[in-house]
Wavefront OBJ file of the C-alpha trace (Angstrom):
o trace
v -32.308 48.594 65.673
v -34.029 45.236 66.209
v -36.570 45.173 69.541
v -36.687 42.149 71.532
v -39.076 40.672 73.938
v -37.453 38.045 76.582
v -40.015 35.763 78.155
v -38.320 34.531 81.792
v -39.891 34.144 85.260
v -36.832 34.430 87.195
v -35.640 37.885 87.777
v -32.159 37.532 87.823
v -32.076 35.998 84.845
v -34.119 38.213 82.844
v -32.100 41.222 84.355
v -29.303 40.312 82.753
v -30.466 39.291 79.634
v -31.923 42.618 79.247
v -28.405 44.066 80.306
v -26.666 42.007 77.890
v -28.894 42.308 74.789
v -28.972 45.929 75.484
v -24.909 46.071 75.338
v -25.522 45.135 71.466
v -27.814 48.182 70.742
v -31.035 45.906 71.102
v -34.373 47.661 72.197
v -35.508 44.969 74.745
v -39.330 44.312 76.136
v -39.733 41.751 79.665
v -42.648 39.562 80.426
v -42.402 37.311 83.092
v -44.755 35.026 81.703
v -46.431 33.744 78.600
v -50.084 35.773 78.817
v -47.962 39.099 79.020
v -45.770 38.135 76.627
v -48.491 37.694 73.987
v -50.037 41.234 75.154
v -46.632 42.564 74.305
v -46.706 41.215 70.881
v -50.125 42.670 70.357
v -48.965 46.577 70.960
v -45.778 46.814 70.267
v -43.516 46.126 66.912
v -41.358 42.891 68.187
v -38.380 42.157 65.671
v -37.556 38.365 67.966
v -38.903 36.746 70.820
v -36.561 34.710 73.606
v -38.575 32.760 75.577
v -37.788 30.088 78.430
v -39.550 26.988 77.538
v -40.319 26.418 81.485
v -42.975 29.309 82.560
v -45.753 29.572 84.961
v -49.010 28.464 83.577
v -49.071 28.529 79.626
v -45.610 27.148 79.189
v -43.048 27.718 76.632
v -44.478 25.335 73.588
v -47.725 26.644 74.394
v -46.463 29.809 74.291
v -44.947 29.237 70.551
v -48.060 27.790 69.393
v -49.786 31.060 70.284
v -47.070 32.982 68.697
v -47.538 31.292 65.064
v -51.774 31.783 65.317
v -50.755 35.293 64.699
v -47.737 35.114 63.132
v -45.720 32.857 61.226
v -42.959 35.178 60.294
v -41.480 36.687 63.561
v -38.396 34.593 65.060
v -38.757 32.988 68.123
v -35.606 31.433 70.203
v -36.286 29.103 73.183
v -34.297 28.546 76.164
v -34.288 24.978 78.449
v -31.977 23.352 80.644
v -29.534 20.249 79.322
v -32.389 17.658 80.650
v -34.764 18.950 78.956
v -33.427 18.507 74.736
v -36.473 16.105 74.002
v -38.401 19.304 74.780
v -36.135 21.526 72.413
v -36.512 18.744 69.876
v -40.040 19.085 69.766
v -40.298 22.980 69.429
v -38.213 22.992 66.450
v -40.888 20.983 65.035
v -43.793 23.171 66.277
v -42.054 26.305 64.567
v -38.733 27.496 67.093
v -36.580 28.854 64.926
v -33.628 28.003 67.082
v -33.178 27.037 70.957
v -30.224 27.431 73.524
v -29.484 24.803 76.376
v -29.122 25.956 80.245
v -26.455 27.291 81.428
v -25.296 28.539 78.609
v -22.831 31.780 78.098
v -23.761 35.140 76.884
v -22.078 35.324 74.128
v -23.756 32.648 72.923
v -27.003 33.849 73.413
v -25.835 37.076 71.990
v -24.831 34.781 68.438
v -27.704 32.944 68.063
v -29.943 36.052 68.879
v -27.904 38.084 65.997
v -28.135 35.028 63.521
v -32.114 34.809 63.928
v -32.134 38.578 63.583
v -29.840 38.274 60.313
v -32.062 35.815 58.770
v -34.999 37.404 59.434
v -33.713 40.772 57.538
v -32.866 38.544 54.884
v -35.926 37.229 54.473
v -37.980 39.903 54.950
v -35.657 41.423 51.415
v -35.653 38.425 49.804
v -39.564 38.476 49.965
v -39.435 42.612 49.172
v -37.290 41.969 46.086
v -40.094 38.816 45.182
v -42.987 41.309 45.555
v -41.006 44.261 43.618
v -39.925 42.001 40.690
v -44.118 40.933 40.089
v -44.497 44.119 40.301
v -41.877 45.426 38.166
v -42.756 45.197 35.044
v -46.441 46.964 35.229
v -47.615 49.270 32.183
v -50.735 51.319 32.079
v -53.878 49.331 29.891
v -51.198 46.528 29.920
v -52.184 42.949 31.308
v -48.986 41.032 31.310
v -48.689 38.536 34.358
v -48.154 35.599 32.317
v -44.023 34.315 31.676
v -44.110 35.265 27.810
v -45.414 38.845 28.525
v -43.360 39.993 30.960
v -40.386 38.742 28.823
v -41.990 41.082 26.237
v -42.082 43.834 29.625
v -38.832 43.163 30.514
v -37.242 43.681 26.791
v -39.233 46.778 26.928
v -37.400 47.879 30.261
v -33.939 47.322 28.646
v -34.374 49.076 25.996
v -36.918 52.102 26.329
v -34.010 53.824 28.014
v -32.204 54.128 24.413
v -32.348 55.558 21.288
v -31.889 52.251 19.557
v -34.500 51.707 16.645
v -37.113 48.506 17.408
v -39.028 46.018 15.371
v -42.228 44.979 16.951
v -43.487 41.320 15.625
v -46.803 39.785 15.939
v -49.744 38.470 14.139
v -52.901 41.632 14.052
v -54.364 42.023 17.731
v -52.002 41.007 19.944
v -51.077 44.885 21.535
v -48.104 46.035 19.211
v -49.346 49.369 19.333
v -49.190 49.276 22.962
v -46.128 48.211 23.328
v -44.724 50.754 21.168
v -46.231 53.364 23.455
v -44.683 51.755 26.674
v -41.661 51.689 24.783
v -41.986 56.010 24.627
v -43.699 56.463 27.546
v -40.311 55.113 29.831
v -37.642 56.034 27.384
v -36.173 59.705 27.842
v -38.247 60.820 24.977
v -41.595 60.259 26.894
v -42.144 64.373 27.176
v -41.760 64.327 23.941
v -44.785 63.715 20.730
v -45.888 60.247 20.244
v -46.746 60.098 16.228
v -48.538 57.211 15.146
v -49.037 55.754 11.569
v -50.812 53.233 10.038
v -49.031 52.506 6.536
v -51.956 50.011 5.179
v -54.559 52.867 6.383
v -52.917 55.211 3.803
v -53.033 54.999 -0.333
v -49.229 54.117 -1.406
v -49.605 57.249 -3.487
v -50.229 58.992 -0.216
v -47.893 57.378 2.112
v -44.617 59.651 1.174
v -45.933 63.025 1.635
v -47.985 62.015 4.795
v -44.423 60.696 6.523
v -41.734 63.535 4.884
v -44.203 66.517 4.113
v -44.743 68.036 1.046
v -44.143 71.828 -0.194
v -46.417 74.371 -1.797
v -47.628 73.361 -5.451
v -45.666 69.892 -5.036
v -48.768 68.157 -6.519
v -52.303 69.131 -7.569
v -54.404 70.265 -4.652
v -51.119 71.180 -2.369
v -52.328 75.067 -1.968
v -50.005 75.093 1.301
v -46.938 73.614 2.682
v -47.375 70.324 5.063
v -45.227 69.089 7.550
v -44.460 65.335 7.403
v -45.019 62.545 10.280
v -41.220 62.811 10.828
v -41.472 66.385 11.396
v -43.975 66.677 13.961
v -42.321 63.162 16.121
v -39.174 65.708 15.952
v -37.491 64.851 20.056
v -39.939 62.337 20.490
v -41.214 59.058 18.388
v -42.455 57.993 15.649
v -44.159 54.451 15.512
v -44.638 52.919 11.375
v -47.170 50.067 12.290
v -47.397 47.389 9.178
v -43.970 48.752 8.177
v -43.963 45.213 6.019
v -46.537 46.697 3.533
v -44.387 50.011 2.123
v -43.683 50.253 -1.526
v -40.146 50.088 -2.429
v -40.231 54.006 -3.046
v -40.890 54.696 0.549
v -38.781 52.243 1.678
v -35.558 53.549 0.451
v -36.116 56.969 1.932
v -37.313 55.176 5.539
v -33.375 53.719 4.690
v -31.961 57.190 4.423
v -33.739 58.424 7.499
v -32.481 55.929 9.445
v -28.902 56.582 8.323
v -28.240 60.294 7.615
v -31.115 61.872 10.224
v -32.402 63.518 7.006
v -34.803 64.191 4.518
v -36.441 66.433 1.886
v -40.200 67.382 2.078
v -42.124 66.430 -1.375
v -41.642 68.833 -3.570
v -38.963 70.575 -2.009
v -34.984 71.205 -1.988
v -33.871 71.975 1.624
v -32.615 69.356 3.692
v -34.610 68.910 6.770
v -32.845 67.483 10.315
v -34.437 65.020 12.544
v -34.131 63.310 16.000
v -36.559 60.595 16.028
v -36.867 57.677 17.508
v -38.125 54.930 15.269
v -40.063 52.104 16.582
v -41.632 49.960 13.673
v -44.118 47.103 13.357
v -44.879 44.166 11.268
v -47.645 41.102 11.245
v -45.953 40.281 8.562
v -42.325 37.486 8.019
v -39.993 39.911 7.469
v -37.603 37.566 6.350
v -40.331 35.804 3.704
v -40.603 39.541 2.463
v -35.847 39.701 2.143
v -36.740 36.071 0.267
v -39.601 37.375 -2.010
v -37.872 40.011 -3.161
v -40.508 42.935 -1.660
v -38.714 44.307 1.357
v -34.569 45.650 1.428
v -32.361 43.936 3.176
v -30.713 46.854 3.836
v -33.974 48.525 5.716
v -34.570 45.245 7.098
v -31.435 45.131 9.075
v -31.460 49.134 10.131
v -34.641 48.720 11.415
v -34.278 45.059 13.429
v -31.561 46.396 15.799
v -33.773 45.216 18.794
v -36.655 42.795 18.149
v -39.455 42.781 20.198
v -41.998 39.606 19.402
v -45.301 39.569 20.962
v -46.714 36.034 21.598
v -50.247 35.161 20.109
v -52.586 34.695 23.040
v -53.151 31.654 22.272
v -49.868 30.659 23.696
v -50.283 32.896 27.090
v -53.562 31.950 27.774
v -53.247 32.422 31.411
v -53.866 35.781 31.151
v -57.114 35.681 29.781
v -58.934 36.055 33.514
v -57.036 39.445 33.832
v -57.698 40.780 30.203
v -61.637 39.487 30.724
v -61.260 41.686 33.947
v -59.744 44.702 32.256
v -62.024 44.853 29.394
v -65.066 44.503 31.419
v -64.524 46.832 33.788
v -63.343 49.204 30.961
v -67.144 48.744 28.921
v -68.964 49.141 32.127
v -67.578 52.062 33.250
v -68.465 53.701 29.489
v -71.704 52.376 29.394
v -72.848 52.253 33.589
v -74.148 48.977 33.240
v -73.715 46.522 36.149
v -72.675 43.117 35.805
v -70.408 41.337 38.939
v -68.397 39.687 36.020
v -68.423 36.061 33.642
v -69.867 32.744 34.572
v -67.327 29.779 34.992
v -68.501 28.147 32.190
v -68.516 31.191 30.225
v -64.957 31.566 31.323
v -64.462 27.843 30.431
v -65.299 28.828 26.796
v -63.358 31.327 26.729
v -60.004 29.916 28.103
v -60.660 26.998 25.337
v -61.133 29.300 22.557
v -57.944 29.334 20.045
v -58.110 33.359 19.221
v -57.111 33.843 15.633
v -57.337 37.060 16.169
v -55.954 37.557 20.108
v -56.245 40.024 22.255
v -58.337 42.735 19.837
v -60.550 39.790 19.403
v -61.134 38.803 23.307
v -61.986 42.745 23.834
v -65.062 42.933 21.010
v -66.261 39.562 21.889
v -65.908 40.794 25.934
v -67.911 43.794 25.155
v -70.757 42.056 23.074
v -71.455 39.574 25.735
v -71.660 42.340 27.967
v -74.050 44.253 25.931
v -75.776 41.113 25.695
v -76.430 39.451 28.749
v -79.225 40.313 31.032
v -78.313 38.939 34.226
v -75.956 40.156 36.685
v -73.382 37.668 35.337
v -72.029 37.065 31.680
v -73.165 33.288 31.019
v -71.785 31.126 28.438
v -74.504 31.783 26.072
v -73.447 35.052 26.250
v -70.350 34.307 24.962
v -70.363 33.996 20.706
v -67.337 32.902 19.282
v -66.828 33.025 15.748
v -66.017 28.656 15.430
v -68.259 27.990 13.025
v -67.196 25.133 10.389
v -65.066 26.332 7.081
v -68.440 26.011 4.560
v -67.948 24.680 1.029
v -67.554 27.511 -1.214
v -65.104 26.880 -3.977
v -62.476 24.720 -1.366
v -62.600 21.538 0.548
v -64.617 21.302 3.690
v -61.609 20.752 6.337
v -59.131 23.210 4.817
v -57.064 22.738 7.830
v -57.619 20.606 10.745
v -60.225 21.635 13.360
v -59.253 24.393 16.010
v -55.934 24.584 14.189
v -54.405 27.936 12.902
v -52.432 28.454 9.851
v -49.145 28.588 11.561
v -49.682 25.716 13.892
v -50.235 23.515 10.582
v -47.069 24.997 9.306
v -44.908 23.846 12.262
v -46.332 20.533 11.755
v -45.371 20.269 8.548
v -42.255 21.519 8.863
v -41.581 18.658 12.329
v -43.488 16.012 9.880
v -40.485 16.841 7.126
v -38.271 16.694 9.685
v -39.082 13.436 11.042
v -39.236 12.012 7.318
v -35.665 13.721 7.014
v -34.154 11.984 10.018
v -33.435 15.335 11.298
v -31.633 16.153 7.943
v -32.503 19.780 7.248
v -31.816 20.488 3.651
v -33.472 17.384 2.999
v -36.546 18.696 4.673
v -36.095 21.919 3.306
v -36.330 20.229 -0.109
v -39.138 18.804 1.031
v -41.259 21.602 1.974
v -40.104 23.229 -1.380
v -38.017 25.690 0.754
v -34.374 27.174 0.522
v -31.812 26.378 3.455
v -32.190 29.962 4.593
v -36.112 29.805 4.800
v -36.272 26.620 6.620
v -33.321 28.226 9.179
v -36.018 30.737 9.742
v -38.792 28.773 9.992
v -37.304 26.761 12.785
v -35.407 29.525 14.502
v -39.379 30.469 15.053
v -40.611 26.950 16.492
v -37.736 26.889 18.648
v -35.551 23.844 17.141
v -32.060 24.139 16.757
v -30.219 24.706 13.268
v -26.758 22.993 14.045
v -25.270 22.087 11.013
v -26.069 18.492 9.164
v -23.128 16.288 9.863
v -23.895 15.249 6.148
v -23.980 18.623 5.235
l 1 2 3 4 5 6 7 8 9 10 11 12 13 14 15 16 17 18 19 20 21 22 23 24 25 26 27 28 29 30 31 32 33 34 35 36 37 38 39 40 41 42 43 44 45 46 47 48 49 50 51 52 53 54 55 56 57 58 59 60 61 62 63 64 65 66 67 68 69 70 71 72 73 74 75 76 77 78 79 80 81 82 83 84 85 86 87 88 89 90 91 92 93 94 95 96 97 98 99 100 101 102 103 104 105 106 107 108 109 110 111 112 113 114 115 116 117 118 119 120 121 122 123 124 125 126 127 128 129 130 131 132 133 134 135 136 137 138 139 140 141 142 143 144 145 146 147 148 149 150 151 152 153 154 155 156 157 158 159 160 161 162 163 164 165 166 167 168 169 170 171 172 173 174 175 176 177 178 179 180 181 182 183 184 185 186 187 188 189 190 191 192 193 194 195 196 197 198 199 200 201 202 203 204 205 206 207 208 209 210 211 212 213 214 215 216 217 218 219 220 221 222 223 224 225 226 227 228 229 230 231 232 233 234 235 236 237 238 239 240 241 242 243 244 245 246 247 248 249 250 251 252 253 254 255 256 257 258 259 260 261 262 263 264 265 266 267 268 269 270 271 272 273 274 275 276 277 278 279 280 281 282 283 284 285 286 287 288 289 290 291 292 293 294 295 296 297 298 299 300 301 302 303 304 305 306 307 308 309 310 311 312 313 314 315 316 317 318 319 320 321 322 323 324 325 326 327 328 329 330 331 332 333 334 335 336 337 338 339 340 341 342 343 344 345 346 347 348 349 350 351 352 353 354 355 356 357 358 359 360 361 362 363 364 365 366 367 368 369 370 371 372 373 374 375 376 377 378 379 380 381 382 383 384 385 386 387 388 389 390 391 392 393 394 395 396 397 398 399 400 401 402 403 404 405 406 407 408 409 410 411 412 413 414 415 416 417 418 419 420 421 422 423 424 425 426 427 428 429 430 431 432 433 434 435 436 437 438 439 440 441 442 443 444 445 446 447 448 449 450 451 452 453 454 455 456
């Protein structure tokens, strides 16, 4: 239950405030003035104060302005007689959080003491449930405080808890294989194996036997029996990074996976079971690849039950401070060097930097300039980024405008045709030398709208 401290000099008064507060279940503490009052407040855990505004030597206004030097939060209800509002008036502007006029009834006193008390509590949640929700979404090696990555956090949070299948998009650098782990690590899989694979790392000719296994004598040099990727994620989870970049082969037996839980080892005839979670991952457009002709639609669509797309950092740049932070403290701590941390003009450079290649990119260039610097602080010569000029070699000088990435000058183009279009979409799609479907794509990506042409 809430404690209390009344402030009154007369006796009788206080008396039966005490009585009355105490009828509610109140703890109550009594100072007869404002000095002891404030002692109170120092030593003991006071929930609301009630203090008459009229008291011997530091008066009541005083008394609240001594209150809010140390602090701002508690509630503090004032009592004065009828002649006295002006006075009221004026404490609600110094910080009273309500006052009550002389004589007044106990049951009123007994409201607006329950009311402060009420709003207080709610506060003090409403400020719990503020602190717990920037804290909510918190991952190991993951710096995420920016808007766009705890989107990403909070799409992990939904659906970690599943078994449904993910597709992690990005361009190269930007933490996909982190994700993915989160993504294990909270679902109800997380004491199970964690089986990575990198399908560009691997020879196509490779690829199939290193994700299904392979059988005694399958092929030349297979003197023993090998258990696939798919084998040993068996209760846990297996994470295909560049899944965009399988041959056609592969990808129909990724298909049957997905679908029947089962498989046959290379080179072999029994059927094997599985329960594996499959989270995927592509730099690539998926839906480019469905166009082109060099992905399924089929696999597409099994494994793109729940995107996941990772912003470049480019467009959460806020959190560049923190990941500086991280990655510093992470190289110093391998190597024992001491440096107190980077410059702000270093950190200028850095926050003005477009990172082509994100977050992977921010951590070597982090732990060069801390190899390289030689003060206690990394300075902006320190910092090399790699924004040297496009030289002549077989193409134009000025391939695409300065500080300007490939897919920015894409969504330029593709507002430019729009503009040229009047907002006509298969006329920009024609245009760009696109199909309807491409263009839909395109903009579903930039964030316009794809309502239907009227002329359409």
């Amino acid at each position: 239950m809430a404690t209390v401290l009344i402030v009154e000099d007369e006796q009788k008064m206080l008396r039966l405030l005490e009585l009355k507060l105490g009828e509610e279940g109140w703890t109550t503490c009594s100072a007869g003035d404002a000095e002891t009052g404030l002692k109170i407040l120092g030593q003991e855990a006071i929930d609301l104060v009630l203090s008459d505004i009229k008291l011997p030597a530091m008066n009541g206004l005083e008394f609240l302005h001594a209150i809010r030097r140390v602090n701002a939060e508690i509630p503090v209800v004032l009592m004065t007689a009828y002649g006295s509002v002006e006075k009221a008036v004026e404490a609600m502007k110094s910080g009273a959080n309500d006052y009550v006029l002389k004589p007044f009834s106990l049951d009123e006193i007994k409201m607006v003491v329950r009311k402060e008390l009420d709003v207080h509590r709610l506060r003090a949640e409403n400020r719990t449930l503020r602190e717990e929700l920037g804290h909510r979404y918190q991952y190991p090696n993951i710096v995420a405080c920016s808007s766009k990555m705890q989107e990403v956090l909070a799409a992990v949070e939904r659906v970690a808890p599943s078994n449904s299948t993910v597709l992690i998009g990005g361009e190269s650098g930007v933490g996909k294989d982190l994700i993915a782990r989160a993504i294990h690590h909270r679902s109800r899989r997380a004491s199970g194996p964690f089986i990575k694979i990198n399908c560009t790392a691997i020879p196509e000719n490779l690829l199939e036997s290193e994700l299904f296994g392979y059988e005694r004598g399958a092929f030349t040099g297979a003197t023993a029996s090998k258990p696939g990727k798919f084998e040993l994620a068996d209760k846990g989870s297996l994470f295909l990074d560049e899944i965009g970049d399988v041959s056609p082969a592969v990808q129909a037996k990724l298909l049957r996976v997905l679908q029947e839980r089962e498989f046959e080892r290379l080179g072999g005839m029994r059927t094997l079971k599985v329960d594996v979670r499959l989270i995927a991952a592509t730099n690539r457009d998926l839906r480019a690849a469905l166009e082109e002709g060099t992905f399924r639609e089929d696999l597409y669509y099994r494994l793109n039950v729940v995107p996941i797309n990772l912003p470049p950092l480019r467009e959460h740049k806020e959190d560049i401070p923190d990941l500086v932070g991280h990655f510093l403290a992470k190289y110093l701590k391998e190597s024992g060097k001491e440096i107190r941390g980077v410059s702000p003009k270093a950190m200028e450079a850095l926050m003005n930097f477009h990172w082509p290649g994100n977050v992977r990119e921010l951590e070597n260039i982090i732990e060069r300039a801390a190899t390289l610097a030689e003060g206690p602080w990394i300075e902006a010569g320190d910092i090399r980024l790699d924004a040297e000029p496009v030289k002549e070699s077989g193409v134009a000088a000025g391939f695409l405008p300065p500080g300007m990435t490939l897919d920015q000058c894409e969504d330029e183009m593709i507002r430019e045709a729009l503009r040229r279009s009047a907002g006509n979409k298969s006329q920009a799609a024609r245009l760009l030398g696109l199909s309807r479907n491409a263009l839909r794509y395109r903009l579903s990506k930039i964030g316009v709208s794809d309502e239907p042409d009227e002329k359409e």
